[in-house]
mmCIF file of the N, C-alpha and C atoms, coordinates in Angstrom:
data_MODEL
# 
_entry.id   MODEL 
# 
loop_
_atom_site.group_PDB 
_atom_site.id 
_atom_site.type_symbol 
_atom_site.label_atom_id 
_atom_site.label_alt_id 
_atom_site.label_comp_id 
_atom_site.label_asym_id 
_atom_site.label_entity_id 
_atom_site.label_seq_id 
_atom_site.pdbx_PDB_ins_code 
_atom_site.Cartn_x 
_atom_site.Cartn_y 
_atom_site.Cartn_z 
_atom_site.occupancy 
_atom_site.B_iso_or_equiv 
_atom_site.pdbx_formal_charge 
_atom_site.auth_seq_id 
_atom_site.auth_comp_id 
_atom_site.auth_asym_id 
_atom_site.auth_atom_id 
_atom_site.pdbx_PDB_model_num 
ATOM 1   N N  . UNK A 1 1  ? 30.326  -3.721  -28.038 1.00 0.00 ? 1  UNK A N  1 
ATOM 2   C CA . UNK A 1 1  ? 29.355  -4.338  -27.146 1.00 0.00 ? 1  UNK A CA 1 
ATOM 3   C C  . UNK A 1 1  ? 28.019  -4.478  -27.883 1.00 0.00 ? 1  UNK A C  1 
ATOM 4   N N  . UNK A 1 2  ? 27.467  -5.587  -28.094 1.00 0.00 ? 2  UNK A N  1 
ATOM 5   C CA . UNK A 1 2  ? 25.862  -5.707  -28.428 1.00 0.00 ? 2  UNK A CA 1 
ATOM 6   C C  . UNK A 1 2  ? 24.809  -4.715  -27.643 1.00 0.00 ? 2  UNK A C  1 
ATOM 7   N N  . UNK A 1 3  ? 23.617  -4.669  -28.125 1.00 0.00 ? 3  UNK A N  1 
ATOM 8   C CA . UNK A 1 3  ? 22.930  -3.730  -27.514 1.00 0.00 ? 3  UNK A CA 1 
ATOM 9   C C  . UNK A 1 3  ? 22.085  -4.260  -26.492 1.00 0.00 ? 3  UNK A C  1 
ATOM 10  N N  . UNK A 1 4  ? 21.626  -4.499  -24.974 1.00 0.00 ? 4  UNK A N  1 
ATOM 11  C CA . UNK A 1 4  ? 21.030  -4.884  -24.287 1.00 0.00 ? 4  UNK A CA 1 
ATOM 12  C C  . UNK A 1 4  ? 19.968  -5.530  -24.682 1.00 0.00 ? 4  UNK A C  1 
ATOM 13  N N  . UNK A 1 5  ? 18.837  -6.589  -24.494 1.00 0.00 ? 5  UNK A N  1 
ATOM 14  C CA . UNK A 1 5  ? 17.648  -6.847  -25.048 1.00 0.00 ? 5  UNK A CA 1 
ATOM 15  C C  . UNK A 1 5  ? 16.836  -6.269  -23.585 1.00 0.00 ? 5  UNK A C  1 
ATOM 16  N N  . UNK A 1 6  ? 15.786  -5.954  -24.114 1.00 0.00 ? 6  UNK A N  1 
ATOM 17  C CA . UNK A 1 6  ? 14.245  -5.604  -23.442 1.00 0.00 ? 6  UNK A CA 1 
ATOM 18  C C  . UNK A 1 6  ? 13.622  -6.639  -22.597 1.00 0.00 ? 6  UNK A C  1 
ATOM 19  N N  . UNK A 1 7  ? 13.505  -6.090  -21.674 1.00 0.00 ? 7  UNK A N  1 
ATOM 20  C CA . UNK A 1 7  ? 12.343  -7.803  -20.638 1.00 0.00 ? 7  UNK A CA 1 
ATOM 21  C C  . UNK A 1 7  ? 11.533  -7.326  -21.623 1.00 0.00 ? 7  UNK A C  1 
ATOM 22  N N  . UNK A 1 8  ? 10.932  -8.815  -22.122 1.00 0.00 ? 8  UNK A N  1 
ATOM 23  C CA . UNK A 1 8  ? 9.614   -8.369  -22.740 1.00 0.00 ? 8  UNK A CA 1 
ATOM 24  C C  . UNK A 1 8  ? 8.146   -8.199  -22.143 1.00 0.00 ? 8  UNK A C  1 
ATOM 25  N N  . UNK A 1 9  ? 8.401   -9.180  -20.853 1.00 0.00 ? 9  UNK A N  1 
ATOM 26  C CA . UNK A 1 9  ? 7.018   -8.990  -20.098 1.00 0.00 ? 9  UNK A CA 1 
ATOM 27  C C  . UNK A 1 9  ? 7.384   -7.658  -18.931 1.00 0.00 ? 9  UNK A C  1 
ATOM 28  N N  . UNK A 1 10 ? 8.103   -7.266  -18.869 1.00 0.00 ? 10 UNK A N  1 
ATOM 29  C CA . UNK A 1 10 ? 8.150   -5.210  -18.145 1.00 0.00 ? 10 UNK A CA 1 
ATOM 30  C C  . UNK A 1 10 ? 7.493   -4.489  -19.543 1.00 0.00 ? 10 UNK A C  1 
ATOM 31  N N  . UNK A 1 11 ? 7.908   -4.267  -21.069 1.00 0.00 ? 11 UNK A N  1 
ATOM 32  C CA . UNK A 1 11 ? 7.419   -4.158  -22.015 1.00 0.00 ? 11 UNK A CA 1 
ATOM 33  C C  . UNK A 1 11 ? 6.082   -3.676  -21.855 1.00 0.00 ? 11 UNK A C  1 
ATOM 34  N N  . UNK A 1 12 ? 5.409   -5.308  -21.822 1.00 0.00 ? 12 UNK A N  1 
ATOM 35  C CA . UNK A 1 12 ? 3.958   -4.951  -22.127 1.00 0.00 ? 12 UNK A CA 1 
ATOM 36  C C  . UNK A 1 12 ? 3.174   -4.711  -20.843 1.00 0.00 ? 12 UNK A C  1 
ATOM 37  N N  . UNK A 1 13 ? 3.981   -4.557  -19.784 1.00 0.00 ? 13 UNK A N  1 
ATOM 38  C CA . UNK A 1 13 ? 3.438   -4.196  -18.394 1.00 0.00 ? 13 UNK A CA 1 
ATOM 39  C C  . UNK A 1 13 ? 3.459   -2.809  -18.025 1.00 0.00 ? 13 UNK A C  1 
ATOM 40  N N  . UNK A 1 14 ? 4.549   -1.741  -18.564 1.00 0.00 ? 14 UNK A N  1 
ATOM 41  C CA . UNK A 1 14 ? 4.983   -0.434  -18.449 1.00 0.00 ? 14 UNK A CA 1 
ATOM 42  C C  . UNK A 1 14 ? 5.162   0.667   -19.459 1.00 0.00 ? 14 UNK A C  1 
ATOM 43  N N  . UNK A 1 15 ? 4.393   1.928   -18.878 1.00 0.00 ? 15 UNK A N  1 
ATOM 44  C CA . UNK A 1 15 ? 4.864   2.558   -20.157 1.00 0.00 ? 15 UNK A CA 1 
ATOM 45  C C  . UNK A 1 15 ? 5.410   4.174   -19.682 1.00 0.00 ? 15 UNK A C  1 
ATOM 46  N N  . UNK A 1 16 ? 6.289   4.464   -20.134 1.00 0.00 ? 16 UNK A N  1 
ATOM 47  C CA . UNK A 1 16 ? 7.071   5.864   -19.494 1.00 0.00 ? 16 UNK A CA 1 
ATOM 48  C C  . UNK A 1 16 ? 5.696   6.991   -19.890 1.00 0.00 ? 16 UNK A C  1 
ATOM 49  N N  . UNK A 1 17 ? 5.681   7.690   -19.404 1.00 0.00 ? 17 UNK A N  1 
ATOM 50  C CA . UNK A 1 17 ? 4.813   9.153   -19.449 1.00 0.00 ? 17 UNK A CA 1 
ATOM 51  C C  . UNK A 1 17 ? 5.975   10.031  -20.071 1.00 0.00 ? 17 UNK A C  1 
ATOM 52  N N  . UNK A 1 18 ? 5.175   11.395  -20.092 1.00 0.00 ? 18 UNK A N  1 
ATOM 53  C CA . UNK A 1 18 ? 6.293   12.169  -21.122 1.00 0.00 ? 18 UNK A CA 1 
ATOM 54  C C  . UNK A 1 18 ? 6.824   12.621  -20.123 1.00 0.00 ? 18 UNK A C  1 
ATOM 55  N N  . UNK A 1 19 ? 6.512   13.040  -18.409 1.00 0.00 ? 19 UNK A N  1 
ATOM 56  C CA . UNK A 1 19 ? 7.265   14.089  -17.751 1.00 0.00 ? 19 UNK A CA 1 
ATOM 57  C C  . UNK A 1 19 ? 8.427   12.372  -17.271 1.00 0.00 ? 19 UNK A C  1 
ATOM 58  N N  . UNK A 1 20 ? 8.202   11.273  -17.445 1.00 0.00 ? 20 UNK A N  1 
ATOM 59  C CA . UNK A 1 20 ? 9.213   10.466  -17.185 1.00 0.00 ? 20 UNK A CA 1 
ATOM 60  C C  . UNK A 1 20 ? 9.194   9.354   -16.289 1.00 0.00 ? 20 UNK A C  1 
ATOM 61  N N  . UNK A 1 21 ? 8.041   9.832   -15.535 1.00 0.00 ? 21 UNK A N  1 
ATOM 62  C CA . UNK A 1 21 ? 7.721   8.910   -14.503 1.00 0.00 ? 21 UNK A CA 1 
ATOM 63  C C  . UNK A 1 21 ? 6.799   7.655   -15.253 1.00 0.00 ? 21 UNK A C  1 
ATOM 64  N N  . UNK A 1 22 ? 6.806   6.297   -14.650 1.00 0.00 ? 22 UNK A N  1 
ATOM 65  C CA . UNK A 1 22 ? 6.373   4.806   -15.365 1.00 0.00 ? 22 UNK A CA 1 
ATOM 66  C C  . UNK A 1 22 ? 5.109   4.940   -14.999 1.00 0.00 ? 22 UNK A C  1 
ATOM 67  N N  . UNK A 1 23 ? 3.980   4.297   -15.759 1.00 0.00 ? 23 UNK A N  1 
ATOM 68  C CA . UNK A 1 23 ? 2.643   4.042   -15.704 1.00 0.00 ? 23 UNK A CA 1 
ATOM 69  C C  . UNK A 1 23 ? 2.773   1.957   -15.310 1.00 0.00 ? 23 UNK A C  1 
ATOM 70  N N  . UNK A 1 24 ? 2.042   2.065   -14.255 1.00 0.00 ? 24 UNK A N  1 
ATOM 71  C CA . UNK A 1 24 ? 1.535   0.723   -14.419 1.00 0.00 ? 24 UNK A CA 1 
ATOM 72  C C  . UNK A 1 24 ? 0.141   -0.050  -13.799 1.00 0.00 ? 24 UNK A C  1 
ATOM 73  N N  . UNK A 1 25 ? -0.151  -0.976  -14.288 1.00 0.00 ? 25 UNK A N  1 
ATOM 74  C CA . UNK A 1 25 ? -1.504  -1.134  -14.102 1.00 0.00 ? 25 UNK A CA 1 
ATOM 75  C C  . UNK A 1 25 ? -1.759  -1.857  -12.366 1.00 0.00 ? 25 UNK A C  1 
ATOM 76  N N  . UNK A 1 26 ? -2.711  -2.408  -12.421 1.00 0.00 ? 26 UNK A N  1 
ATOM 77  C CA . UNK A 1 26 ? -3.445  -2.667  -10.589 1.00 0.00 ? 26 UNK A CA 1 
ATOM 78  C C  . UNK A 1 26 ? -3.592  -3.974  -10.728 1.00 0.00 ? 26 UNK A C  1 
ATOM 79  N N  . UNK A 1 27 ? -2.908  -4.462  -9.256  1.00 0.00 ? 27 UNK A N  1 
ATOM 80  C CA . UNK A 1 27 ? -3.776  -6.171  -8.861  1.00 0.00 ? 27 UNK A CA 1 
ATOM 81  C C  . UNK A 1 27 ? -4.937  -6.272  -9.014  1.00 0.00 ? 27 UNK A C  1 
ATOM 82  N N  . UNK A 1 28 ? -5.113  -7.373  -9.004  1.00 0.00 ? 28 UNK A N  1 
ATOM 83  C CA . UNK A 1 28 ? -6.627  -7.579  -8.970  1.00 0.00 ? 28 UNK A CA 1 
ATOM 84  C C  . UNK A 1 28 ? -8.014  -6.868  -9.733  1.00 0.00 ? 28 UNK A C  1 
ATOM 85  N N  . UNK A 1 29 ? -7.834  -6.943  -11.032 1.00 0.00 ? 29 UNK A N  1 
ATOM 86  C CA . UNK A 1 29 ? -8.562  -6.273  -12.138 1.00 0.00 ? 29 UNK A CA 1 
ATOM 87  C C  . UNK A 1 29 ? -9.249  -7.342  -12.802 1.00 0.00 ? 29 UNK A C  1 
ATOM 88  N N  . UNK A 1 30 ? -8.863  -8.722  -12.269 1.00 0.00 ? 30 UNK A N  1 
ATOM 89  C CA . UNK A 1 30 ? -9.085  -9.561  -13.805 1.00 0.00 ? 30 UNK A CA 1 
ATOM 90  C C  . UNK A 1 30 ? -10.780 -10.254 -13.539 1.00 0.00 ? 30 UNK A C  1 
ATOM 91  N N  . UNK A 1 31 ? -10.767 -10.621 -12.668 1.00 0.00 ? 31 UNK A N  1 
ATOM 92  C CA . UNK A 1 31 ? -11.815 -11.397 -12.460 1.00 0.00 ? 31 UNK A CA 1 
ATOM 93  C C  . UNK A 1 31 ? -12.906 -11.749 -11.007 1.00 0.00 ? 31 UNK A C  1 
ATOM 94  N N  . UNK A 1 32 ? -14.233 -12.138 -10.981 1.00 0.00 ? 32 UNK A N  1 
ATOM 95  C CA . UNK A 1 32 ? -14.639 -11.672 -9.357  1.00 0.00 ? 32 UNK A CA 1 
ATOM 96  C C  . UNK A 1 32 ? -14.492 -10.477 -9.103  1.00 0.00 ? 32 UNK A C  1 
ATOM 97  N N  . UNK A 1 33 ? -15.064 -9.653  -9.458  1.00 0.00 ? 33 UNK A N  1 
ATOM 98  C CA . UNK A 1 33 ? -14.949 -8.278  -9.007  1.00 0.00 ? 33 UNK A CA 1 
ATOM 99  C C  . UNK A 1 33 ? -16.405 -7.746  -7.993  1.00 0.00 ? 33 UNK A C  1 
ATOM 100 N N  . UNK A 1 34 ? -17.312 -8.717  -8.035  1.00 0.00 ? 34 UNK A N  1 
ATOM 101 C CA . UNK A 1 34 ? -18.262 -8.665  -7.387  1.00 0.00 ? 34 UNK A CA 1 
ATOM 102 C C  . UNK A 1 34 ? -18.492 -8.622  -5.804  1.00 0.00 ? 34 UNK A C  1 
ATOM 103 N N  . UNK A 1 35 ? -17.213 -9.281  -5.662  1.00 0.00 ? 35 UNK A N  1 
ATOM 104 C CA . UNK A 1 35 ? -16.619 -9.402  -4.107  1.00 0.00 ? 35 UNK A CA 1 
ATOM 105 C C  . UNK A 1 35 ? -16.032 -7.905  -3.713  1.00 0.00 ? 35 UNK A C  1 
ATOM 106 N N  . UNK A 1 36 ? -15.613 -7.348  -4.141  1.00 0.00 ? 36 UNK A N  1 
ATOM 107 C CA . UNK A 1 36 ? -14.946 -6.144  -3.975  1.00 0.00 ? 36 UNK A CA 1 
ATOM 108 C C  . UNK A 1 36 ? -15.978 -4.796  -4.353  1.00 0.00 ? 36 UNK A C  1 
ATOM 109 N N  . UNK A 1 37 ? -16.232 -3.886  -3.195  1.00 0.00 ? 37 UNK A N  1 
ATOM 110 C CA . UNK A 1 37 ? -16.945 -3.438  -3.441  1.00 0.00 ? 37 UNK A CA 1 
ATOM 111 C C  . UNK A 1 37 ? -16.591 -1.646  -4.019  1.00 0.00 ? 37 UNK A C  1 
ATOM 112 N N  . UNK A 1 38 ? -17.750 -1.209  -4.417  1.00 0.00 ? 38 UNK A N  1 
ATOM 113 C CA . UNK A 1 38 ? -17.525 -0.432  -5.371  1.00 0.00 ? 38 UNK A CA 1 
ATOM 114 C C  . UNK A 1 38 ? -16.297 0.849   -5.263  1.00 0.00 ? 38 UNK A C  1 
ATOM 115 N N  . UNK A 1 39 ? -16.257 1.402   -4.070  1.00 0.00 ? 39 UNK A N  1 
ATOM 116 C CA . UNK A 1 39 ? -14.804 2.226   -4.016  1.00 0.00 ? 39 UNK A CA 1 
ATOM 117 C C  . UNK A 1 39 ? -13.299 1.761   -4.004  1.00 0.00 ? 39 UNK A C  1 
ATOM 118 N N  . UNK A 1 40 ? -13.640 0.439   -4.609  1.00 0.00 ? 40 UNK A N  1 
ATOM 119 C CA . UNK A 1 40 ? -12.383 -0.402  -4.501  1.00 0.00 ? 40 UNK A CA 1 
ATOM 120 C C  . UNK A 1 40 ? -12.078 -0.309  -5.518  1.00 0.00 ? 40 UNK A C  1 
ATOM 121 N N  . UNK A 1 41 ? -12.884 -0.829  -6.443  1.00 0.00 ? 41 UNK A N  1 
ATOM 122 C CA . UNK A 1 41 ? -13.528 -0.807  -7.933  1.00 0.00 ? 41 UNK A CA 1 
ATOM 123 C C  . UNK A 1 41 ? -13.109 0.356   -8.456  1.00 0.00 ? 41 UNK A C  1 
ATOM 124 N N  . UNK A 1 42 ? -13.452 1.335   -8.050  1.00 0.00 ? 42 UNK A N  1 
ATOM 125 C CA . UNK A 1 42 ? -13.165 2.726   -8.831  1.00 0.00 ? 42 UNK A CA 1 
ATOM 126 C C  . UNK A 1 42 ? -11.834 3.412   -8.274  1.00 0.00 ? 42 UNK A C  1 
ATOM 127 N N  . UNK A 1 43 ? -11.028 3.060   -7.226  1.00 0.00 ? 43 UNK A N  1 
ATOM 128 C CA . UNK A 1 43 ? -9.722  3.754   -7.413  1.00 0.00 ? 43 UNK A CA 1 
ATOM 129 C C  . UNK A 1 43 ? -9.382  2.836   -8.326  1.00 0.00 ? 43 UNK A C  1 
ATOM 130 N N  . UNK A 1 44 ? -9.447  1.058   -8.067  1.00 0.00 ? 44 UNK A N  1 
ATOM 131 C CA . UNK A 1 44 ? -8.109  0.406   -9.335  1.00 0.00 ? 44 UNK A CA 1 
ATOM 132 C C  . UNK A 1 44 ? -8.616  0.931   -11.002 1.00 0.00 ? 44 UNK A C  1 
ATOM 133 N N  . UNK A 1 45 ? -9.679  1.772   -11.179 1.00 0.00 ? 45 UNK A N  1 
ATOM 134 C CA . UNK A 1 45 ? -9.414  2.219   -12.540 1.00 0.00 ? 45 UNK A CA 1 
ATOM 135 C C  . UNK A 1 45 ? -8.902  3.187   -12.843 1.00 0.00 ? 45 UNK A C  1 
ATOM 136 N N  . UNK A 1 46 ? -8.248  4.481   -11.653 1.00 0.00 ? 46 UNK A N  1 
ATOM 137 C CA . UNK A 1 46 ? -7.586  5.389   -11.591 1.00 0.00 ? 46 UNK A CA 1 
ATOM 138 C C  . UNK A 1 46 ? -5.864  5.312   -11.799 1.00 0.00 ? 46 UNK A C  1 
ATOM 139 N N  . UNK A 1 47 ? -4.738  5.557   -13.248 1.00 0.00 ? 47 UNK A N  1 
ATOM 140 C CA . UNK A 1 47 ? -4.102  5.633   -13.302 1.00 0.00 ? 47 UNK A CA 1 
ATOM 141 C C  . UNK A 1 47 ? -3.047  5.754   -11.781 1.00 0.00 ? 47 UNK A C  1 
ATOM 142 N N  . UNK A 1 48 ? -2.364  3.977   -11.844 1.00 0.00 ? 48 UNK A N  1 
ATOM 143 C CA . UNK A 1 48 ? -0.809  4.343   -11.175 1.00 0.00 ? 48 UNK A CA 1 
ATOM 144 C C  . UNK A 1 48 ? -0.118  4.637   -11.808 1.00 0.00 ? 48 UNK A C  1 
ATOM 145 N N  . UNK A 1 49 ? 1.167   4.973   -10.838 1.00 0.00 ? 49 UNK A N  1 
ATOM 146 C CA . UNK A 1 49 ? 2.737   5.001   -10.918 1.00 0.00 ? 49 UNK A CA 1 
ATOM 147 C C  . UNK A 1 49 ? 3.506   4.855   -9.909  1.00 0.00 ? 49 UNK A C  1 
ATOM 148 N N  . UNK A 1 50 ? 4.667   3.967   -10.824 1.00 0.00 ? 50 UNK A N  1 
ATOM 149 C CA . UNK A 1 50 ? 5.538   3.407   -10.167 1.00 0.00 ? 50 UNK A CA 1 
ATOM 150 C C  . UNK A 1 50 ? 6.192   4.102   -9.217  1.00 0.00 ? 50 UNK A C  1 
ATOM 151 N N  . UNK A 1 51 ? 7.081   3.285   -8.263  1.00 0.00 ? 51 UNK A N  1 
ATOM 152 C CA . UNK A 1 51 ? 7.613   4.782   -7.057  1.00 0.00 ? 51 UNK A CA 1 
ATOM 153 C C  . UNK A 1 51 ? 8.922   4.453   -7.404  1.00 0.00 ? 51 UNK A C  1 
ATOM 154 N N  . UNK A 1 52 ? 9.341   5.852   -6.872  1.00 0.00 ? 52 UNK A N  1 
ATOM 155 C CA . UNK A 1 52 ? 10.870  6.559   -7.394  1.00 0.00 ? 52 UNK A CA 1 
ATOM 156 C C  . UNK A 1 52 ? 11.827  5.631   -7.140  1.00 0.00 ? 52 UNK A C  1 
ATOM 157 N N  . UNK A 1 53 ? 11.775  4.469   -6.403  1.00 0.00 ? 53 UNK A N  1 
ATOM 158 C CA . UNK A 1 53 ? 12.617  4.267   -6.266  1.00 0.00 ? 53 UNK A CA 1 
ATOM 159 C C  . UNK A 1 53 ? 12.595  2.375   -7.188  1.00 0.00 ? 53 UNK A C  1 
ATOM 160 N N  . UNK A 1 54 ? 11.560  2.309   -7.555  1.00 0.00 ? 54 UNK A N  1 
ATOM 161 C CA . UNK A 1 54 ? 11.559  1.293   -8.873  1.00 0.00 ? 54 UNK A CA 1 
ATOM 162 C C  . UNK A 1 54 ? 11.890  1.794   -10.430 1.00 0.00 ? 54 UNK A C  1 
ATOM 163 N N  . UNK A 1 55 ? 11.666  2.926   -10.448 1.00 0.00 ? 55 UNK A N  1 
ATOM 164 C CA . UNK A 1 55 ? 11.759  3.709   -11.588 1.00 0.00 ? 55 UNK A CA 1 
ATOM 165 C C  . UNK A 1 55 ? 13.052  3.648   -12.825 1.00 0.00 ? 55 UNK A C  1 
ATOM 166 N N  . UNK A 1 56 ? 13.982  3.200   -11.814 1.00 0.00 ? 56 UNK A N  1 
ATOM 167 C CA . UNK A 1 56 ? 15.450  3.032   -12.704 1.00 0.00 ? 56 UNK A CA 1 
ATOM 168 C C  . UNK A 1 56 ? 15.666  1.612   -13.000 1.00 0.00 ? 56 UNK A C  1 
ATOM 169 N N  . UNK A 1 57 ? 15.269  0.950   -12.363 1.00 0.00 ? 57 UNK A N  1 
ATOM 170 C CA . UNK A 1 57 ? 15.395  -0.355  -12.583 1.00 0.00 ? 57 UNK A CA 1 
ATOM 171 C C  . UNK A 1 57 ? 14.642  -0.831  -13.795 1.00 0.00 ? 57 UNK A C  1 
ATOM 172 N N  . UNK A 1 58 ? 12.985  -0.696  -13.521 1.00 0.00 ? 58 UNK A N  1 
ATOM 173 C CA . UNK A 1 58 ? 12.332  -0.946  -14.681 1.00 0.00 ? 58 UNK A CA 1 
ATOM 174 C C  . UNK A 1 58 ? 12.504  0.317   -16.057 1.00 0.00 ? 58 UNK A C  1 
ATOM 175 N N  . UNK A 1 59 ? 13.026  1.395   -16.052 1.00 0.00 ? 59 UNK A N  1 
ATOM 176 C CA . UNK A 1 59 ? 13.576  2.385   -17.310 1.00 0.00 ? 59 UNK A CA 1 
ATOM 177 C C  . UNK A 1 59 ? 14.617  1.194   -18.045 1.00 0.00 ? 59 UNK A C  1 
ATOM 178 N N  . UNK A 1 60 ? 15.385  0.605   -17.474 1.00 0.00 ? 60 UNK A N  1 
ATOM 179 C CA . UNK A 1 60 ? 16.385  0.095   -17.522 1.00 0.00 ? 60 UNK A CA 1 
ATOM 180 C C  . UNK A 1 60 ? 15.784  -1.638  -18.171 1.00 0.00 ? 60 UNK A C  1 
ATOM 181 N N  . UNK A 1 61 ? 14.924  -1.885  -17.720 1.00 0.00 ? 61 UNK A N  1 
ATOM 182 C CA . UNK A 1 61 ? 14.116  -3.042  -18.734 1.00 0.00 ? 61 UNK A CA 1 
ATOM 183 C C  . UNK A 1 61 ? 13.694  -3.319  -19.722 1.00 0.00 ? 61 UNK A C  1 
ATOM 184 N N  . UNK A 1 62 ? 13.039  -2.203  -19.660 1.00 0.00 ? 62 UNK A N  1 
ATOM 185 C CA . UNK A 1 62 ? 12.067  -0.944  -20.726 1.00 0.00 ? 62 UNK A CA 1 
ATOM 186 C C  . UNK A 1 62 ? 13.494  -0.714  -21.874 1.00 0.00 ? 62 UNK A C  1 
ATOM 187 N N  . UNK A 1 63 ? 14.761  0.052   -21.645 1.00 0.00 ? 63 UNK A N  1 
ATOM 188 C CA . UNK A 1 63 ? 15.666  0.235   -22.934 1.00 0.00 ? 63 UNK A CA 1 
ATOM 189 C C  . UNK A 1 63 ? 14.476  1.747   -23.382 1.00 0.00 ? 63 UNK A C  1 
# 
């Protein structure tokens, strides 16, 4: 059997942590942020993660 290929855009969107669980980033970061006010602002710069139950699917993208 060949070896699976990688989504490449999950890739540069996700990255495993060491205890295993996925890191991924926040809507609405890119632009106009002036509209959104500041405690909005400061959770989306606070590290997510993915939930348990996306976790196998995108591991599984990832390779």
């Amino acid at each position: 059997m060949p070896k699976m290929k990688s989504v490449k855009g999950a890739v540069k969107r996700f990255k495993v942590k060491k205890n295993g669980s996925v890191k991924r980033g926040t809507a609405f970061r890119s632009h106009i942020l002036t509209k959104q006010d500041a405690a909005t602002r400061r959770t989306q710069n606070q590290p997510k993660v993915v939930a348990k139950v996306d976790e196998q699917n995108i591991k599984a993208m990832i390779n």
